[in-house]
C-alpha positions as CSV (number, residue, x, y, z in Angstrom):
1,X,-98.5,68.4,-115.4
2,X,-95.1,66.9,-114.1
3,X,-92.3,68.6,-114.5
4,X,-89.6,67.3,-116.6
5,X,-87.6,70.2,-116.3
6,X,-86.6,69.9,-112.5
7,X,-84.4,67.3,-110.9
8,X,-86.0,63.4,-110.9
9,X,-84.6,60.5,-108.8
10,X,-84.5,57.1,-108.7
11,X,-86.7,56.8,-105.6
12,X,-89.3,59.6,-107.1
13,X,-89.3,58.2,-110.8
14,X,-91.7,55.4,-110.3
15,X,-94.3,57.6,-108.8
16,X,-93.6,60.3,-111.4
17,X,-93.9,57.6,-113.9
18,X,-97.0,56.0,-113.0
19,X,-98.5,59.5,-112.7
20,X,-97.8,60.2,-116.2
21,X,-99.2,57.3,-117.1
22,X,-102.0,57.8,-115.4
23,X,-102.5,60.8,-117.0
24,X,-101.8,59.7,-120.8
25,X,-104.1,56.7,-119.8
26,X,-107.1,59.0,-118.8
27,X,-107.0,61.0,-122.3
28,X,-106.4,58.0,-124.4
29,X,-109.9,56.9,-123.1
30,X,-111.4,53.5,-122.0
31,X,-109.4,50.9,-123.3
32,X,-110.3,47.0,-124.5
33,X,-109.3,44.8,-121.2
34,X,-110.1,41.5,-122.7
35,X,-108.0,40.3,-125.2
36,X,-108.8,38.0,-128.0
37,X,-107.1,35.2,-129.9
38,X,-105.4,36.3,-133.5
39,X,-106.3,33.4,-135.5
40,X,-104.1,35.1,-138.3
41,X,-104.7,34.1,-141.8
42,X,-102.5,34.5,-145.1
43,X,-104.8,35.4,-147.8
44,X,-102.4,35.1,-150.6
45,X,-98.7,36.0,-151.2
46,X,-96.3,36.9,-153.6
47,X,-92.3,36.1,-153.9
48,X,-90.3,38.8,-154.7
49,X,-86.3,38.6,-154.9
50,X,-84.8,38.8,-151.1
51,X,-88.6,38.1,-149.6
52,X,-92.2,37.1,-149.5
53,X,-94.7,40.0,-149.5
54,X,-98.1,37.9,-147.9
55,X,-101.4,39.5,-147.1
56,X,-102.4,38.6,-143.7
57,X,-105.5,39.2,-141.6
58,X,-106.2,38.9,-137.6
59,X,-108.7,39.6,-135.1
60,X,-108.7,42.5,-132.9
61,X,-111.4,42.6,-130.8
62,X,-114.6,39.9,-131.1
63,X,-115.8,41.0,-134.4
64,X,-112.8,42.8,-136.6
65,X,-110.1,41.3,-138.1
66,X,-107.6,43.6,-139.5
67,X,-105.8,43.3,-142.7
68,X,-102.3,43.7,-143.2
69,X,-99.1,43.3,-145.4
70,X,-96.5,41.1,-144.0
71,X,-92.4,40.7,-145.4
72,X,-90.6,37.8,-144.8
73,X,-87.0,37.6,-145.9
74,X,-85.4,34.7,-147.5
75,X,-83.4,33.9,-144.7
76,X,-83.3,30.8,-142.1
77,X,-82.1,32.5,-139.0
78,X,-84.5,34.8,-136.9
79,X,-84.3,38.1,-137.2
80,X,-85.2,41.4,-135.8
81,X,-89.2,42.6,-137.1
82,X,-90.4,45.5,-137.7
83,X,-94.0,47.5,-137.2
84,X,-94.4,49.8,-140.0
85,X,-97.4,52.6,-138.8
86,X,-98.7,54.1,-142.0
87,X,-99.3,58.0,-142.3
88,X,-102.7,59.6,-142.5
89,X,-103.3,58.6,-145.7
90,X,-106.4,57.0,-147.8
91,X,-104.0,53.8,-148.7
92,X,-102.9,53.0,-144.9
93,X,-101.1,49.7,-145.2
94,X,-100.3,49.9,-148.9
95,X,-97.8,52.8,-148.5
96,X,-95.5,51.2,-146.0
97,X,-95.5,48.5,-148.3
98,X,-94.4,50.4,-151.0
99,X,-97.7,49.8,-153.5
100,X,-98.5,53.4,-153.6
101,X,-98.1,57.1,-152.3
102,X,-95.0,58.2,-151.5
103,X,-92.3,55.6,-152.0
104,X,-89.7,57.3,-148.8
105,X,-92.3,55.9,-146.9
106,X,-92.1,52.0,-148.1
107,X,-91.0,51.2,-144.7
108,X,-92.5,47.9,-144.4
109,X,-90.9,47.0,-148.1
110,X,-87.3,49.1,-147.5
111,X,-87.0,47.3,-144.2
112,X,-87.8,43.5,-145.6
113,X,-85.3,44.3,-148.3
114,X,-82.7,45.2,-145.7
115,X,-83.4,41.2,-144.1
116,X,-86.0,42.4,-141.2
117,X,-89.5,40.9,-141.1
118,X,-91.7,43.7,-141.2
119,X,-95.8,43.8,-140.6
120,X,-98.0,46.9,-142.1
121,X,-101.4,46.5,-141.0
122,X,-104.2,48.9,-141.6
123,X,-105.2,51.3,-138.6
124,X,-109.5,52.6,-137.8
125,X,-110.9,54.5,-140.6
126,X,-107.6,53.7,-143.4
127,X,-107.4,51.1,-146.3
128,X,-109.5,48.5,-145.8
129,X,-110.9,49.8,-142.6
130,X,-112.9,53.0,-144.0
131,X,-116.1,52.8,-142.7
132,X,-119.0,52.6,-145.8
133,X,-120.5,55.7,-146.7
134,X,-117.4,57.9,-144.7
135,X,-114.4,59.4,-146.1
136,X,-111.0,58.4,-144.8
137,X,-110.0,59.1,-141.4
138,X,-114.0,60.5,-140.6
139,X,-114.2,58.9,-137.2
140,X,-118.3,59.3,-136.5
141,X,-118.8,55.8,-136.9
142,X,-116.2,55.2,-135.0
143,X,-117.1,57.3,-131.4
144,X,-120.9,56.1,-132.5
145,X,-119.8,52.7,-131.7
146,X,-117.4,53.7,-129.0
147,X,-118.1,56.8,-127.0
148,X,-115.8,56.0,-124.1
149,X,-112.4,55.4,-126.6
150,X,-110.2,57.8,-128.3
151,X,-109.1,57.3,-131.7
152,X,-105.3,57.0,-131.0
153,X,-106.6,54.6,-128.1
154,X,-108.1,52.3,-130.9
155,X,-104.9,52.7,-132.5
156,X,-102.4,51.9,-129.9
157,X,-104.5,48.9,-128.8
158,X,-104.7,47.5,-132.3
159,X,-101.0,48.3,-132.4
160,X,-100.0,45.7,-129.6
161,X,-102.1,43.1,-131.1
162,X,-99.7,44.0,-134.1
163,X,-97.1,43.6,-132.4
164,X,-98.2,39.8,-131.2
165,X,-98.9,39.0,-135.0
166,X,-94.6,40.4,-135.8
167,X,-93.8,37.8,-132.8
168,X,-95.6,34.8,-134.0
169,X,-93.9,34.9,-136.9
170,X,-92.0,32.9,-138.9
171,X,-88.0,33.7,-138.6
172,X,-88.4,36.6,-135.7
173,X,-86.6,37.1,-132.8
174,X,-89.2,38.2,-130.5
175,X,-86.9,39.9,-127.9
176,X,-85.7,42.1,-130.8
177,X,-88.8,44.3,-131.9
178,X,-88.9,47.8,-133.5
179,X,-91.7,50.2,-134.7
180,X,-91.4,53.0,-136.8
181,X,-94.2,55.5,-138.4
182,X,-94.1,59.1,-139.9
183,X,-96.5,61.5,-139.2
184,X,-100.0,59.8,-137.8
185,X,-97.7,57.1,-137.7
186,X,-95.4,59.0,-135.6
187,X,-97.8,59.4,-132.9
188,X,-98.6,55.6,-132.9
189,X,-95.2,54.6,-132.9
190,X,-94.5,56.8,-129.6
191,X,-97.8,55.7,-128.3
192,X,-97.0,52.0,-128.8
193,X,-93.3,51.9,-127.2
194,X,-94.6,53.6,-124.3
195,X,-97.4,51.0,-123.3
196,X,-95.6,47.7,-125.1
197,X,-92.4,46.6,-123.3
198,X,-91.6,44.5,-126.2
199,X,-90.7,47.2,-128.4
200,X,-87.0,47.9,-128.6
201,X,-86.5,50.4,-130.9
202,X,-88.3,53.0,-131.6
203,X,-88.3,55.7,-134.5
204,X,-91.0,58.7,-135.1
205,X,-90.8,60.9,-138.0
206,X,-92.7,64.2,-138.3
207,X,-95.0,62.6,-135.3
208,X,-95.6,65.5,-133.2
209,X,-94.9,69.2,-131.9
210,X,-95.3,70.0,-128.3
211,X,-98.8,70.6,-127.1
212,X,-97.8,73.9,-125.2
213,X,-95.8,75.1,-128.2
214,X,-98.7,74.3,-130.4
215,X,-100.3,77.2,-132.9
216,X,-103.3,74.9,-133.7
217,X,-103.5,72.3,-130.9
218,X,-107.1,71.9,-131.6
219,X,-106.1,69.4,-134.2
220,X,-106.0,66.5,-131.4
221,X,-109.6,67.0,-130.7
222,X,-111.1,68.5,-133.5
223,X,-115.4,68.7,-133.7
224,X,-115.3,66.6,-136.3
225,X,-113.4,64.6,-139.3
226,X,-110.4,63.0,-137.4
227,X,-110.8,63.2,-134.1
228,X,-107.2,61.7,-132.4
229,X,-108.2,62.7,-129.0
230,X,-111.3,64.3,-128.3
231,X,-110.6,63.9,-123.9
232,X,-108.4,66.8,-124.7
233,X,-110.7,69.3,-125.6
234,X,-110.9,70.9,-121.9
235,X,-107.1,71.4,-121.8
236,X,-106.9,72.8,-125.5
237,X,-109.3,75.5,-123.9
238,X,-107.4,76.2,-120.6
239,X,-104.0,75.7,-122.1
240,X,-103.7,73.4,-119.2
241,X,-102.4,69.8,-120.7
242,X,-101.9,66.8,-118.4
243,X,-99.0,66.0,-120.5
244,X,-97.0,66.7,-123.7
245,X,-94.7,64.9,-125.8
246,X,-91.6,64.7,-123.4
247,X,-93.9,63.1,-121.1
248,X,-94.8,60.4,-123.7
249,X,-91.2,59.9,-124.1
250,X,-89.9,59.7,-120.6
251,X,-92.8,56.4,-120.5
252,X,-90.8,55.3,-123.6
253,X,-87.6,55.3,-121.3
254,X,-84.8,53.8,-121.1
255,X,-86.1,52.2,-125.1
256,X,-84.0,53.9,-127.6
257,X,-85.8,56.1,-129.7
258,X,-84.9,58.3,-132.8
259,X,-87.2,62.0,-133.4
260,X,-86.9,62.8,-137.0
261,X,-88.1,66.4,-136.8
262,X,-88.0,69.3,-139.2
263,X,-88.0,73.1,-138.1
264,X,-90.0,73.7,-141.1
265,X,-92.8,70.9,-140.8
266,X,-95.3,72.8,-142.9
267,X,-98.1,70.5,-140.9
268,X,-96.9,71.4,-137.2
269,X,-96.2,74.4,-136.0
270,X,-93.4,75.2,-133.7
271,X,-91.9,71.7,-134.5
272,X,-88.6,73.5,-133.0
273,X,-89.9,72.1,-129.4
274,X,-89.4,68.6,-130.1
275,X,-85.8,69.3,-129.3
276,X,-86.9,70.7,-126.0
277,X,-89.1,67.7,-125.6
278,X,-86.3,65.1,-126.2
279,X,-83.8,67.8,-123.9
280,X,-86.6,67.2,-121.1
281,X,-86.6,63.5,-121.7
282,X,-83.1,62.8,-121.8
283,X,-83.0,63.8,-117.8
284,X,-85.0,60.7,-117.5
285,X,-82.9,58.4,-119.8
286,X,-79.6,59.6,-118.2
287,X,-81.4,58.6,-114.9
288,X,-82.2,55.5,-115.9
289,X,-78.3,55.2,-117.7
290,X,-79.6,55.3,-121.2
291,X,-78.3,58.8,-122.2
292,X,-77.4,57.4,-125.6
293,X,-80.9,56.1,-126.4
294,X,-82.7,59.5,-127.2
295,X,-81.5,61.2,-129.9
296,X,-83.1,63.8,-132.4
297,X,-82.2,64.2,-136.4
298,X,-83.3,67.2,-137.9
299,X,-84.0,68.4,-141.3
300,X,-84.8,71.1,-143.6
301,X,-87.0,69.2,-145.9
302,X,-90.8,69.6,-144.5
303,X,-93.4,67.2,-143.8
304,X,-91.3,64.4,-145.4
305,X,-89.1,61.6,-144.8
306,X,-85.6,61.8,-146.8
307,X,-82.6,59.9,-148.1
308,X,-80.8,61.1,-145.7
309,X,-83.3,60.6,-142.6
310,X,-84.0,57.1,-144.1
311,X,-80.1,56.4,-143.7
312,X,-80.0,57.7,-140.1
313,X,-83.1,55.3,-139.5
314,X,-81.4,52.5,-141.3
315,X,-78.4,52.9,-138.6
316,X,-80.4,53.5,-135.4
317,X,-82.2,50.0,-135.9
318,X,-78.8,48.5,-137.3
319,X,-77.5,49.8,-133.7
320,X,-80.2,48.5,-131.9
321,X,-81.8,45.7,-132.8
């Protein structure tokens, strides 16, 4: 593993970078080289006051089209959008967009209200995408069909045909895209501004604890139910990862990107270390002259996003975008 912690250069960054890379790149699995055309289609839509909620669908690879929520505002000038990743949660798309589950989370409906265009689409094994006959987020049909991906692989490559449907869109400025998730959405959010240049802001809630710092890191690779990562098994064993999170941010560099992190995430342990993550980080966004784009917020509150969180959220895209 590269080591954030000692002095990096201009001249050595690249080659540290592309090692990382490398290395995320190997765990996330084989990944789809050939892409395929969207051929979106609005299924039906609704007007609300300040936007139009429309049900969308697009292909992702040959044979799936994924289904998702899309917010336009009632405006005439293009504006930033936003990709809303959904939590792991039964309802994927349908909390972001504020339907049900927990309504902190309406990011894809808050974030239309506030005069973004914002896209929730479903990721593998959520919402529409549970596979028949399997729970939520059980991913054996899943690996059955595709031995040589990860999940989170799936995800993130889903996630930057996402990210094509946002700049398509009606009313978008394409140069001026952000991507926010909480929790599995976290993860995806990181995963997605570290392998998608077009992402310009970036915000993770509750996404993540460092692997090395981790009580239970056999949650990335577990034997069964969600498996995120299962080419990590090996370094869960050895303790040996080929990365962690700071790692995963320095590819996000110099993007600015807010960690919404609480001490007392009662679904990560040791959630203390994403501040040494982001510290580790930062000596790669100072290098690169983007010491103000990595920040952390931290609260008390749990596995949760709240008011205030939501506000400092509301300000780092206001900043940025």
């Amino acid at each position: 593993m590269i080591n954030l912690a000692r002095s990096v250069n201009l001249k050595d960054w690249p080659g540290m970078r592309s090692q990382i890379e490398n290395n995320v790149r190997t765990v996330l699995g084989v990944m789809p080289r050939e892409r395929v055309e969207l051929q979106t289609k609005t299924i039906d839509e609704l007007q609300f006051t300040g936007y139009v909620r429309r049900r969308v669908n697009y292909f992702v690879d040959e044979w799936e089209r994924v289904s998702a929520w899309l917010f336009i505002p009632d405006r005439k000038d293009e504006v930033p959008g936003i990709l809303c990743c959904h939590q792991q949660v039964p309802q994927g798309k349908d909390e972001p967009a504020g339907l049900e589950g927990e309504g902190m989370l309406a990011f894809a409906q808050h974030y239309a209200e506030l005069g973004y265009v914002t896209l929730a689409p479903d990721a593998i094994t959520a919402g529409d995408r549970i596979s028949s006959g399997l729970a939520a987020f059980d991913t054996r049909s899943f690996y059955k069909d595709n031995p040589k991906m990860s999940a989170l692989g799936k995800m993130l490559s889903d996630h930057v045909y996402a990210i094509d449907v946002l700049c398509e869109a009606k009313r978008v400025d394409s140069a001026r895209i952000g991507v926010i998730g909480h929790g599995l959405g976290g993860h995806n959010a990181l995963l997605l501004a570290a392998f998608d240049e077009r992402v310009q802001a970036c915000v993770t809630s509750c996404g993540f604890t460092r692997f090395a710092a981790d009580k239970a890191p056999e949650r990335w690779a577990r034997d069964n139910g969600f498996v995120c990562l299962p080419l990590l098994r090996e370094a869960i064993k050895s303790r040996q990862f080929p990365f962690d999170w700071e790692h995963i941010l320095s590819l996000i560099a110099p993007c600015p990107t807010l960690v919404v992190a609480s001490p007392k995430d009662e679904l990560f342990s040791n959630t203390n270390s994403c501040e040494k993550a982001v510290q580790l980080a930062k000596g790669v966004y100072r290098l690169l002259g983007a010491q103000d784009a990595l920040h952390i917020h931290t609260h008390n509150d749990g596995h949760r996003m709240t008011p205030e969180s939501l506000q400092v959220c509301d300000e780092w895209f206001d900043r940025w975008l």
